[in-house]
C-alpha positions as CSV (number, residue, x, y, z in Angstrom):
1,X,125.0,94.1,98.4
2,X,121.5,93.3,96.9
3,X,120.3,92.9,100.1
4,X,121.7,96.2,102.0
5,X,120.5,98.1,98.9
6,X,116.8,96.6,99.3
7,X,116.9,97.5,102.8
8,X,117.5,100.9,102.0
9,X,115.1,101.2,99.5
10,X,112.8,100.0,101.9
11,X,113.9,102.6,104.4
12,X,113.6,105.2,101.7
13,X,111.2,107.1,103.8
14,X,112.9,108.1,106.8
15,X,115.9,109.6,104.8
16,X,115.5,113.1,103.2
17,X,114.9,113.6,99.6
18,X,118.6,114.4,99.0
19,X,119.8,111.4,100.5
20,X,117.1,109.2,98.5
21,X,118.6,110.1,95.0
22,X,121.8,109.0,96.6
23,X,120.7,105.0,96.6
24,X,119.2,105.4,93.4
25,X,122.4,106.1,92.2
26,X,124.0,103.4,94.3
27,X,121.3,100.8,92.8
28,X,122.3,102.0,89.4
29,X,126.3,101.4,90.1
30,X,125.2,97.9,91.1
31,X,122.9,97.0,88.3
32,X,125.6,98.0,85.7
33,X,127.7,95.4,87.3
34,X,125.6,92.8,88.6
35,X,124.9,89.5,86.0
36,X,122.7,87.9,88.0
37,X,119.3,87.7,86.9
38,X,117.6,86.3,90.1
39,X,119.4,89.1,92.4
40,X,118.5,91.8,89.7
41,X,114.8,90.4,90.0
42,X,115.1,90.6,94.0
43,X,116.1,93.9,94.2
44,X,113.8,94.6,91.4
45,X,110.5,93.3,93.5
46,X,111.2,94.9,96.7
47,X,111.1,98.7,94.5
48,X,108.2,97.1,93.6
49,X,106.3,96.3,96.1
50,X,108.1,99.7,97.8
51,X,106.9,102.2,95.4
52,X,103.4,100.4,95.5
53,X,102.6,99.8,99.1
54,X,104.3,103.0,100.7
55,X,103.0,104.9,98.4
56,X,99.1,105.0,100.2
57,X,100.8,106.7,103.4
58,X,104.1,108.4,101.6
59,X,104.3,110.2,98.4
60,X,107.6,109.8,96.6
61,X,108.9,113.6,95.3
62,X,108.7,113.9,91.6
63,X,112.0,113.0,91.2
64,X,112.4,110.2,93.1
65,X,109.3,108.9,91.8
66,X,111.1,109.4,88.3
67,X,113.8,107.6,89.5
68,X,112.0,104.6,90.7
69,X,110.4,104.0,87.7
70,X,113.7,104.3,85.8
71,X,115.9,101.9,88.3
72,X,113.1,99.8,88.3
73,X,113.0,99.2,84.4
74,X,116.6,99.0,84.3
75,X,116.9,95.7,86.0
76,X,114.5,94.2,84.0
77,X,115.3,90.2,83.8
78,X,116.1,89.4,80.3
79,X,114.8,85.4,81.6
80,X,110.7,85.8,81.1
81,X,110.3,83.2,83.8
82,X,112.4,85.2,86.5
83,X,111.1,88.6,84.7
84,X,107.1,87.3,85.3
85,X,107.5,84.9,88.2
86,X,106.3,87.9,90.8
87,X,102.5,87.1,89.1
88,X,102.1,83.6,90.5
89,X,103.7,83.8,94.3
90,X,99.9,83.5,94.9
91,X,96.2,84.1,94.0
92,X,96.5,87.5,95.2
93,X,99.9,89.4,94.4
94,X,100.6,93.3,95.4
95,X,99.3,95.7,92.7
96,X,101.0,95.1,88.8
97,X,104.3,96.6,88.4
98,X,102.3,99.5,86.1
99,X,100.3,100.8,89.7
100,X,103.7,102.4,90.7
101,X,103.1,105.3,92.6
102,X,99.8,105.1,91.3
103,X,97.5,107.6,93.3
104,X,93.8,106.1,92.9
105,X,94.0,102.3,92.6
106,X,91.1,100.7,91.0
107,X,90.0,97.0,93.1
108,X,87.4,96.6,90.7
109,X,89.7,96.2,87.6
110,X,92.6,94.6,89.6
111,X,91.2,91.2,88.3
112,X,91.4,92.5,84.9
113,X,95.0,93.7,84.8
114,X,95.7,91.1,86.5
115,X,94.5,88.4,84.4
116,X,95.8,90.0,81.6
117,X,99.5,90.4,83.2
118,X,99.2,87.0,83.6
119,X,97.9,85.6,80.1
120,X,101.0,88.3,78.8
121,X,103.1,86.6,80.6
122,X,102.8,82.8,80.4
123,X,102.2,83.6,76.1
124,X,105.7,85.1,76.4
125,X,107.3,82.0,78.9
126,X,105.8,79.5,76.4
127,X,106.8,81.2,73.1
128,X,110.4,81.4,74.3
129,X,111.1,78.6,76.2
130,X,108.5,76.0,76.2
131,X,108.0,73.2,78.8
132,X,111.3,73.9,80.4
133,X,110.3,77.7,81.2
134,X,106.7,76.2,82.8
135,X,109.1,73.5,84.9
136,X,111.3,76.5,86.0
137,X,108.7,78.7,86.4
138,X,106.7,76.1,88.5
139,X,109.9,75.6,90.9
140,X,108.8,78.6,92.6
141,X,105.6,79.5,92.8
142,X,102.7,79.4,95.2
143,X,99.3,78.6,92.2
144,X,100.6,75.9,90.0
145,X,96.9,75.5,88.8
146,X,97.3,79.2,87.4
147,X,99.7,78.6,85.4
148,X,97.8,75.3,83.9
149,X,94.9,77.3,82.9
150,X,96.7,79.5,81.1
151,X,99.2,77.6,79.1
152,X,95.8,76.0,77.7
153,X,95.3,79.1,75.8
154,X,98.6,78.1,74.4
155,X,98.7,74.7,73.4
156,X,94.9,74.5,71.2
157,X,96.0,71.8,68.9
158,X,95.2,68.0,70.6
159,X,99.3,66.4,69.7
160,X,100.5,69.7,71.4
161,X,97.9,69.1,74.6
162,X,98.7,65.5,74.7
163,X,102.7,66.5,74.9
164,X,101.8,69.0,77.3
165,X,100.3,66.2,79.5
166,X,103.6,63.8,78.8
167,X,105.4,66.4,80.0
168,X,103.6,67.0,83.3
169,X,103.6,63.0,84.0
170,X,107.5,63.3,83.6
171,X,107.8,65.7,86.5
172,X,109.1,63.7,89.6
173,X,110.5,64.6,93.2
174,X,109.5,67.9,94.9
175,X,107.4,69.2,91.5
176,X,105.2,66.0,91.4
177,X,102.7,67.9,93.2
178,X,102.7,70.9,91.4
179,X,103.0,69.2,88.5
180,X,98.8,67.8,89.1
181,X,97.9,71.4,89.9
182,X,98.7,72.8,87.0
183,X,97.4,69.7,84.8
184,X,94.4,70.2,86.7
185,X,93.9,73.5,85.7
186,X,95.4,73.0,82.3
187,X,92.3,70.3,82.0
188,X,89.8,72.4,83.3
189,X,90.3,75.0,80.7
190,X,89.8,72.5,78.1
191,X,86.8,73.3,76.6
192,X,84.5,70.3,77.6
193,X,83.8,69.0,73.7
194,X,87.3,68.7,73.2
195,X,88.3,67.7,76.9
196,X,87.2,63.9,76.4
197,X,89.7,63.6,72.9
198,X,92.7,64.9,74.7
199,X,92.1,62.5,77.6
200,X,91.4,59.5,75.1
201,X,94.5,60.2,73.1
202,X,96.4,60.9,76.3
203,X,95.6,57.6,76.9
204,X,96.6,55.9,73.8
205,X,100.2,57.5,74.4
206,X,103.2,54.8,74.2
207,X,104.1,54.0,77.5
208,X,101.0,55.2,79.0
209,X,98.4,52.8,80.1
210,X,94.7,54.1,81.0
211,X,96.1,52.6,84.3
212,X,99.1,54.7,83.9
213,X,96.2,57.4,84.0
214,X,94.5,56.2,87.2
215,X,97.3,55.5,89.4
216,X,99.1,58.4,88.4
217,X,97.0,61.8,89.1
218,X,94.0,60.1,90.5
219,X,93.1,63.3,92.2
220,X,93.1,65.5,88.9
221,X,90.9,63.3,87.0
222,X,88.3,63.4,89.8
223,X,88.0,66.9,89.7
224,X,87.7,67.5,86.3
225,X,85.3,65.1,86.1
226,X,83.3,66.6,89.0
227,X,83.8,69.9,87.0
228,X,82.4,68.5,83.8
229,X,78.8,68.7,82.8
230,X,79.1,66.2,79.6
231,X,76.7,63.6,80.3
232,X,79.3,60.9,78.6
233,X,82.0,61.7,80.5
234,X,82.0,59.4,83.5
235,X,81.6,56.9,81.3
236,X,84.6,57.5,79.2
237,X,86.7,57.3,82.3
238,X,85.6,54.4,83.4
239,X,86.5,53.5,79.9
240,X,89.4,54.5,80.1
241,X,90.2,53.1,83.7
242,X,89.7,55.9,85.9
243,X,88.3,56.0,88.9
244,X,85.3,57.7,89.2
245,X,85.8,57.7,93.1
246,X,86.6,60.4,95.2
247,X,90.3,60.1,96.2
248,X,90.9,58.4,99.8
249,X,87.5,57.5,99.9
250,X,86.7,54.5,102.2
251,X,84.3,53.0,99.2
């Protein structure tokens, strides 16, 4: 049903204005009944990116432009992950949910919103459900290193950075790799003075050898430390037993 009901949304603009309040109502009926928070989201991105991308070559009526915006906030994911994962399917993702039907749309303060929307959102995901809503919310997106950079602004404290890097070793299977993005970019936005701690008492964890380090995320480390101007800090990896080699290099 989610399905047919997205295709006519989509199709929204070959059907007269009568007909158009019809499936709004016939979203409605559904979302009063539907428990699903996935399918809600679905249905709840193609309006979305309907009501954004039509809109430069067909102008929604007043009311139906009314009523997009109202079926649209009613199937609003109670999940944050599901509710924000639409911000991270990619670097660049179809205008915010708040350009709806927006006449005159601004690329010079797209970045803006953007990051913003996104800062808004992981805050939220960590405050409510920690790790586990960054491991869902990692599942399924396309710019895992996104997500690192801003769960940094987070986690300030170096115990709650050192967990956050436990955590991201524990990740196995198909989210290994994601799991290095986003400690890579969860590294990176570090500042660099207190960068070279987090990594030293990562290394002192229980269980986690500096070779543990090395052998682990090889790649991460070597681009943070390419990205690091602290003149100590290829020394402290070797200290800490990590390669200062480029990964797959022949030397």
């Amino acid at each position: 049903m989610k399905n047919t009901l997205g295709d006519l949304v989509e199709s929204l603009q070959g059907i007269p204005e009568e007909v158009q309040a019809k499936v709004w109502d016939l979203i409605n009926e559904w979302s009063q009944k539907a428990s699903n928070e996935a399918a809600r989201s679905a249905l709840r991105e193609r309006i979305r990116k309907f009501t954004t991308r039509r809109s430069r070559h067909w102008k929604l009526g007043e009311e139906n432009r009314g009523r997009a915006r109202e079926v649209y906030e009613s199937l609003r994911p109670r999940d944050p992950v599901i509710r924000h994962g639409w911000l991270f399917t990619a670097n660049w993702v179809q205008e915010p949910a708040d350009e709806i039907e927006e006449e005159e749309f601004d690329y010079r303060k797209y970045d803006e919103r953007l990051d913003k929307l996104r800062r808004d959102a992981v805050v939220e995901i960590w405050a409510e459900r920690g790790f586990e809503g960054v491991t869902e919310l990692l599942a399924d997106i396309g710019v895992a290193g996104t997500v690192g950079r801003y769960v940094a602004l987070c986690v300030t404290d170096v115990t709650s950075r050192v967990d956050f890097i436990r955590h991201c070793f524990s990740l196995d299977g198909d989210l290994r790799s994601k799991a290095e993005w986003c400690l890579q970019g969860f590294l990176l936005a570090i500042e660099e003075d207190s960068r070279t701690g987090v990594l030293q008492a990562a290394a002192d964890l229980r269980g986690y050898s500096s070779a543990h380090l090395s052998r682990h995320l090889p790649g991460v480390f070597w681009t943070v430390m390419t990205r690091t101007s602290a003149p100590d800090t290829g020394r402290m990896y070797s200290h800490l037993g990590i390669s200062t080699r480029r990964p797959n290099s022949p030397n």
